[in-house]
C-alpha positions in Angstrom: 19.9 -12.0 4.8 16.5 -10.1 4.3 15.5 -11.0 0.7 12.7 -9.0 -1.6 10.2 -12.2 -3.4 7.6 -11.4 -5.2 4.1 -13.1 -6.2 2.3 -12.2 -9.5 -1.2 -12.7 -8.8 -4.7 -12.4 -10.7 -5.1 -8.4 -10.6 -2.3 -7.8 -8.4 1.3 -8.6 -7.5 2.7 -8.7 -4.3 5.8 -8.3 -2.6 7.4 -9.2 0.7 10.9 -8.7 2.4 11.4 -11.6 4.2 14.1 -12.2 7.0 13.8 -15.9 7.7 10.2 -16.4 8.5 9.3 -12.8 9.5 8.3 -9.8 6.9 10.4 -6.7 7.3 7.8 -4.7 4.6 5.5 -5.5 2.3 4.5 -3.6 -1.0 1.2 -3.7 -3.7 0.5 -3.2 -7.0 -2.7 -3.2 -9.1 -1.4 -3.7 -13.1 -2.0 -1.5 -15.0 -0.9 1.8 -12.8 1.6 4.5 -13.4 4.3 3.7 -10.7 7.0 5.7 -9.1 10.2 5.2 -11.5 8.3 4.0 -14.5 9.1 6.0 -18.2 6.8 7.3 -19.9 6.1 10.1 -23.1 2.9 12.4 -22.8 1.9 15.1 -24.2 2.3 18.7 -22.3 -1.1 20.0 -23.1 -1.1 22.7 -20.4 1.8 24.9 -18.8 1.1 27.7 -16.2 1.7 30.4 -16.8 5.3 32.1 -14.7 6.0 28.3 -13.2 7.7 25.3 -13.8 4.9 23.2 -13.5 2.3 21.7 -16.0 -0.1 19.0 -17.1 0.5 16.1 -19.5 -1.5 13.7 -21.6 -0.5 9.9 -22.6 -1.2 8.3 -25.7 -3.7 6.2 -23.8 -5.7 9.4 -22.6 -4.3 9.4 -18.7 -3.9 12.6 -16.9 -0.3 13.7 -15.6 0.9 16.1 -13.1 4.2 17.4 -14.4 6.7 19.6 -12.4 10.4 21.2 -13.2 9.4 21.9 -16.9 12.1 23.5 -18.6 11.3 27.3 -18.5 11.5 26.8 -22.7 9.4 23.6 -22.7 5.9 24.8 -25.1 2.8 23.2 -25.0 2.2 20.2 -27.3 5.7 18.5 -27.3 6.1 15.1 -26.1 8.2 14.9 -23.2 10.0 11.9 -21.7 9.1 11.3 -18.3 9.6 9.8 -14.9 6.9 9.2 -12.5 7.6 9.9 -9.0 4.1 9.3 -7.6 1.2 7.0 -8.7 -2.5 7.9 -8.7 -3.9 8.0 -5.1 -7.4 7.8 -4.9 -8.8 9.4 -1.5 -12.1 10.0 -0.2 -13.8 12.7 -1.5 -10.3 13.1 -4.3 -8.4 11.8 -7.1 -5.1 12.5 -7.0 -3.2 12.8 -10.3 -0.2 10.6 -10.7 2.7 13.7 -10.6 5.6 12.9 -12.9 9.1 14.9 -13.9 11.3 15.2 -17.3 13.3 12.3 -17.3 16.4 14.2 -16.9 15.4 16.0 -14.0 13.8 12.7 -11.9 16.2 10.2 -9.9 13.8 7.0 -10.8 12.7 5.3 -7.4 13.9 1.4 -7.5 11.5 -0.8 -8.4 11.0 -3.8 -6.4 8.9 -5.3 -8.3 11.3 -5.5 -11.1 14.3 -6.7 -8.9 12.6 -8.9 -6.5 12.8 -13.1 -6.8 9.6 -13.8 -8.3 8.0 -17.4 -6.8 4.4 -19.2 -6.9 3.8 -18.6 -3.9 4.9 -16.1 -1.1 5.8 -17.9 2.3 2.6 -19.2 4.5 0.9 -16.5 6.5 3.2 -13.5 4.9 1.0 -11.4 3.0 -2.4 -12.7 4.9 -1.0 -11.3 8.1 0.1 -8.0 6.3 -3.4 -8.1 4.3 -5.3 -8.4 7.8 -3.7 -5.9 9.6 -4.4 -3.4 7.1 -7.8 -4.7 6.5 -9.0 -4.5 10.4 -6.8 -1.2 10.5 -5.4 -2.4 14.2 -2.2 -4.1 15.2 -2.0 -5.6 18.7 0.5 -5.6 20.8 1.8 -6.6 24.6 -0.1 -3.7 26.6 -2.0 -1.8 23.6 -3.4 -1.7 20.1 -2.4 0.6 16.9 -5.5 1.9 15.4 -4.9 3.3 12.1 -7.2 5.9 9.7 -6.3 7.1 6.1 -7.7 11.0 5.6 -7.0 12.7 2.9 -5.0 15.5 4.9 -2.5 12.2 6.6 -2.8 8.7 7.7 -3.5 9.0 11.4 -2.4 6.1 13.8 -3.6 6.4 17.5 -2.2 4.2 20.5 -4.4 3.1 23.1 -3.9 0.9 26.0 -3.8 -0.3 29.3 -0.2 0.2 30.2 0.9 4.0 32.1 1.4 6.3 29.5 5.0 6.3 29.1 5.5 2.2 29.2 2.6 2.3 26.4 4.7 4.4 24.2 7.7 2.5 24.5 5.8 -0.2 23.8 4.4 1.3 20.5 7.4 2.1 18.8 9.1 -1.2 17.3 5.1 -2.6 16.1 4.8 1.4 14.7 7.8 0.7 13.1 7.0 -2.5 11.5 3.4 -0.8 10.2 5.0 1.4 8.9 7.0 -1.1 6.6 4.3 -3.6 6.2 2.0 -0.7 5.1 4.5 1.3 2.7 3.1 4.2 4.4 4.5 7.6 3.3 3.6 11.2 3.3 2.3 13.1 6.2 1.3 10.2 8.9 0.4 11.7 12.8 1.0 9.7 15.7 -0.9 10.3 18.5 1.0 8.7 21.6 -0.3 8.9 25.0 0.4 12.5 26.9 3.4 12.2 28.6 3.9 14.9 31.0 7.6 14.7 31.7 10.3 15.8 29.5 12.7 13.1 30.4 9.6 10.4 29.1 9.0 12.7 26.1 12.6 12.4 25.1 13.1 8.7 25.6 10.2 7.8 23.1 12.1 10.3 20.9 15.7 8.2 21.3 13.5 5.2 20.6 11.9 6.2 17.9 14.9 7.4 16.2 16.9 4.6 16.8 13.5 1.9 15.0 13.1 3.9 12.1 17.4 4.9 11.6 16.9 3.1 8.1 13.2 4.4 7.2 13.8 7.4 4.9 11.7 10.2 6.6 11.6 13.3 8.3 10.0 14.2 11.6 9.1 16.2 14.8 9.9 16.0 18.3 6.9 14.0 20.3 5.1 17.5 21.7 3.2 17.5 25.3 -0.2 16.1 24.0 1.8 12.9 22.4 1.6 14.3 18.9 4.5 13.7 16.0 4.3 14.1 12.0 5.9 11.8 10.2 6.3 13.0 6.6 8.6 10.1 4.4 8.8 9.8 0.3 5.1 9.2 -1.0 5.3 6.6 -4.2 1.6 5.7 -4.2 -0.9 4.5 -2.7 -0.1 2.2 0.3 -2.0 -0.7 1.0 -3.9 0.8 4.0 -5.4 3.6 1.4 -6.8 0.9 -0.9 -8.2 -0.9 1.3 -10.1 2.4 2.5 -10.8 3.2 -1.0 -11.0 0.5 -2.8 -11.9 -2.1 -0.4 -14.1 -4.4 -2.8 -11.6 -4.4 -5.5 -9.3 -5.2 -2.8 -11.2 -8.1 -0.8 -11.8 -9.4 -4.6 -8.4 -9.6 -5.1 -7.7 -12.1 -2.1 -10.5 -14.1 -2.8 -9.0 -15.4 -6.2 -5.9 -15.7 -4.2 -7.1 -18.0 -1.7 -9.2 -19.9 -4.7 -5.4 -20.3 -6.3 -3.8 -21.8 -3.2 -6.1 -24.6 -3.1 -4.6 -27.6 -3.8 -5.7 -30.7 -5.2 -8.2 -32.1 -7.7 -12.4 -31.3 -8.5 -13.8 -27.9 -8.3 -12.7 -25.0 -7.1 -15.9 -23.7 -4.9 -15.4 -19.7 -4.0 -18.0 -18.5 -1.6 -18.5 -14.7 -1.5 -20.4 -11.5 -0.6 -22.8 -10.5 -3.3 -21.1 -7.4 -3.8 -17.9 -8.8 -5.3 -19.8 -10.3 -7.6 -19.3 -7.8 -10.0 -15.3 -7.2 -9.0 -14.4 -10.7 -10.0 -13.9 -9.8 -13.9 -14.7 -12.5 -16.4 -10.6 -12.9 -17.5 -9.8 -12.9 -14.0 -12.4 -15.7 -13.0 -10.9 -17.3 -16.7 -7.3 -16.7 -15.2 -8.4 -18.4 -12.1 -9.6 -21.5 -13.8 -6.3 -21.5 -16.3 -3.8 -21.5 -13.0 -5.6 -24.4 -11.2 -6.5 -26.1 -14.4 -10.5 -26.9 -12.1 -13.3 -25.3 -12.8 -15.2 -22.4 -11.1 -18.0 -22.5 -9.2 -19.1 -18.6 -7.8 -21.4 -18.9 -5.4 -22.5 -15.6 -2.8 -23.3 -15.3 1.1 -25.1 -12.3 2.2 -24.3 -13.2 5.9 -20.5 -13.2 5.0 -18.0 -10.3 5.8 -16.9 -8.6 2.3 -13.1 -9.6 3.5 -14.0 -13.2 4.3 -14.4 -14.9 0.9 -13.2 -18.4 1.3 -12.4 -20.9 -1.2 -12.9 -25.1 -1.7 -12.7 -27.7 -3.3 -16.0 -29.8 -4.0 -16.5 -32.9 -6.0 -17.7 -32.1 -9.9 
């Protein structure tokens, strides 16, 4: 039975659903976020005018998007609240986290919270999730999915050597897991290859709907250019954004956690682009050291890809 396990790391905490040895979906968190279904009291420090919809302020000084105020709420009472979506940082944007009065949000679940927490996720789970998002491609028998996060929607586009309607068909169940392994939501396009006859159109429809029957979401019929719109519950940013917008925080990230995984005795060796030098925070790198009980050696390659830190252990 597909279980949820979690893994608390330095900086971030990760989560898989796993079904024997394969990931079903996979969800991340930076501490230290609002996240969907998480309580909170702020402030309402601005209501517009004629609306039901305002802005709030936490004790801690963070910005809130509020919507279905009371039509009585006034400005400067402290309101309990629910978020429903985290900050999303985009290119070129900042988007707010958006929260509602407690009594008037259904709190998402939280994962995170219910999840069987263990040292260590599985082997290969969350690098193989971590890769895909990082290259933005998945392969597959007869194509690739290339994916791009815009601000407007994430865009995946299929290409591929198989005739157009086999190369559809062929997209659907690695779409599907993307989807998943991503925690993509909002408005994502799909451009499929043209398909010129109804009858194809409609089966990539039957397929699609049939992959995705337990995938909360909401979308169009595949048109004559190969287009749909996906539009599914947006929680916060998915891994595919922060790795477009926050790739060195990111990359930093999974170079402590392959430091961690070492095992053994000496010195724990991390080699590293220059430019995470400044990502890899002191009580992280002090984190680091406390989990492996070696010390830390930082050293930096200006030859080496910002995703392809890599850790080992050297004689002190």
């Amino acid at each position: 039975m597909p279980e949820w396990l979690v893994e608390h790391g330095i900086g971030e905490d990760r989560a898989v659903l796993m079904d024997g040895d394969s990931v079903l979906a996979a969800k991340c968190r930076w501490p230290g976020e609002l996240h969907a279904g998480q309580s909170i009291d702020a402030k309402l420090v601005r209501k517009e005018s004629g609306t039901v919809r305002g802005v709030g302020e936490t004790d801690d000084g963070r910005t809130i998007l509020i919507d279905r105020l009371p039509r009585n709420a006034q400005e400067g009472t402290m309101l309990p609240l629910t978020i429903m979506r985290g900050a999303i940082a985009e290119r070129g944007r900042y988007k707010l986290p958006a929260a509602r009065p407690a009594d008037m949000a259904t709190p998402a679940s939280d994962i995170f919270a219910s999840a069987r927490p263990v040292r260590r996720l599985p082997q290969g789970a969350w690098e193989n999730v971590w890769d895909a998002a990082s290259s933005g491609e998945i392969a597959f028998a007869g194509g690739s999915l290339l994916f791009s996060a815009t601000p407007a929607m994430t865009l995946i586009d299929i290409d591929g050597t198989l005739p157009p309607r086999e190369l559809a068909l062929a997209a659907v169940a690695p779409l599907a897991r993307a989807l998943r392994w991503f925690d993509l939501g909002g408005s994502i396009g799909i451009d499929f290859p043209t398909i010129a006859d109804k009858p194809g159109r409609r089966a990539v429809d039957e397929s699609l709907g049939t992959t995705l029957t337990d995938w909360p979401h909401e979308r169009t019929a595949i048109n004559g250019f190969g287009f749909v719109q996906i539009v599914a519950r947006l929680e916060g940013p998915s891994l595919l954004h922060r790795l477009a917008t926050a790739r060195l925080g990111a990359a930093a990230r999974m170079a402590l956690r392959r430091a961690e995984r070492i095992d053994g005795a000496g010195e724990t060796l991390l080699t590293i682009h220059p430019a995470l030098s400044v990502r890899l925070r002191p009580e992280w790198r002090e984190e680091l050291i406390r989990r492996t009980g070696r010390p830390l050696q930082v050293q930096t390659d200006p030859a080496l890809a910002i995703e392809a830190a890599h850790a080992q252990l050297v004689s002190r």
